[in-house]
C-alpha positions in Angstrom: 13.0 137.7 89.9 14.3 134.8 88.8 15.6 136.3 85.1 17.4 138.8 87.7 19.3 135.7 89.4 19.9 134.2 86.3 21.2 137.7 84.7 23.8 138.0 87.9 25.0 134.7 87.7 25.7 134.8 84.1 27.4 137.9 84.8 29.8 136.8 87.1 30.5 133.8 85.3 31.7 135.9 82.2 33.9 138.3 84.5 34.8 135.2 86.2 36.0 133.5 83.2 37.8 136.9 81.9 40.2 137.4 85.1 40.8 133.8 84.6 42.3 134.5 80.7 43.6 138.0 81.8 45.6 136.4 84.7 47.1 133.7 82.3 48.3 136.5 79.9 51.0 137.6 82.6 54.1 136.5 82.1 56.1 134.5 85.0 59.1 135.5 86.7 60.0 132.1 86.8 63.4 131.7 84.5 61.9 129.3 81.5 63.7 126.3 81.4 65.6 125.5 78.2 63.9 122.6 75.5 64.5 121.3 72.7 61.6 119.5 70.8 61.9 116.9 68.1 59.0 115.7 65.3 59.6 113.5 62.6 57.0 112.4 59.9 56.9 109.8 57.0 53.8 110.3 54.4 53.6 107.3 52.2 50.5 108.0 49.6 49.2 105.8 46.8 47.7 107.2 43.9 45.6 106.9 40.7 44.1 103.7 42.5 41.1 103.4 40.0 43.2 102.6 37.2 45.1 99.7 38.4 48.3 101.8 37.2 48.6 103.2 40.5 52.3 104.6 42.2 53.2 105.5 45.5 54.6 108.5 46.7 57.0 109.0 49.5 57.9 111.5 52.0 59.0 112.8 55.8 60.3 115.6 57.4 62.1 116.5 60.2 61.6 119.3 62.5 63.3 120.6 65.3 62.7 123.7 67.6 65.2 124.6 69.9 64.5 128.1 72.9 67.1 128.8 75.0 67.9 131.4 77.4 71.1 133.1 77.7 71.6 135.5 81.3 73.8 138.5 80.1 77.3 138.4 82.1 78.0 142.2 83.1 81.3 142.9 84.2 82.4 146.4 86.1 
């Protein structure tokens, strides 16, 4: 008996857990809202340490990611 209550509760907790992902696969109807993000990096690296003739090598990026949305004017 208690496998059987175990079995069942495991159960719904899977189906539970799989309405839960399938409802956040729907999209909204909620308009998105526009953004912009920004990241910027700098990489400074030493290298050939054991040597004592070591040099350093420097670097950064930028990135930016921009999602807008445009509404479609339609004129009669």
């Amino acid at each position: 008996m208690r496998i059987l209550i175990c079995g069942k509760v495991l159960l719904m907790g899977a189906f539970m857990t799989a309405g839960l992902v399938a409802w956040g696969q729907t999209p909204s109807l909620a308009k998105p809202s526009s953004s912009i993000d920004v990241a910027v990096s700098y990489n400074p690296t030493l290298n050939n340490v054991i040597t004592n003739t070591g040099f350093s090598m420097q670097g950064g990026s930028l990135q930016i990611h921009g999602q807008f949305w445009l509404q479609q004017c339609v004129s009669q």
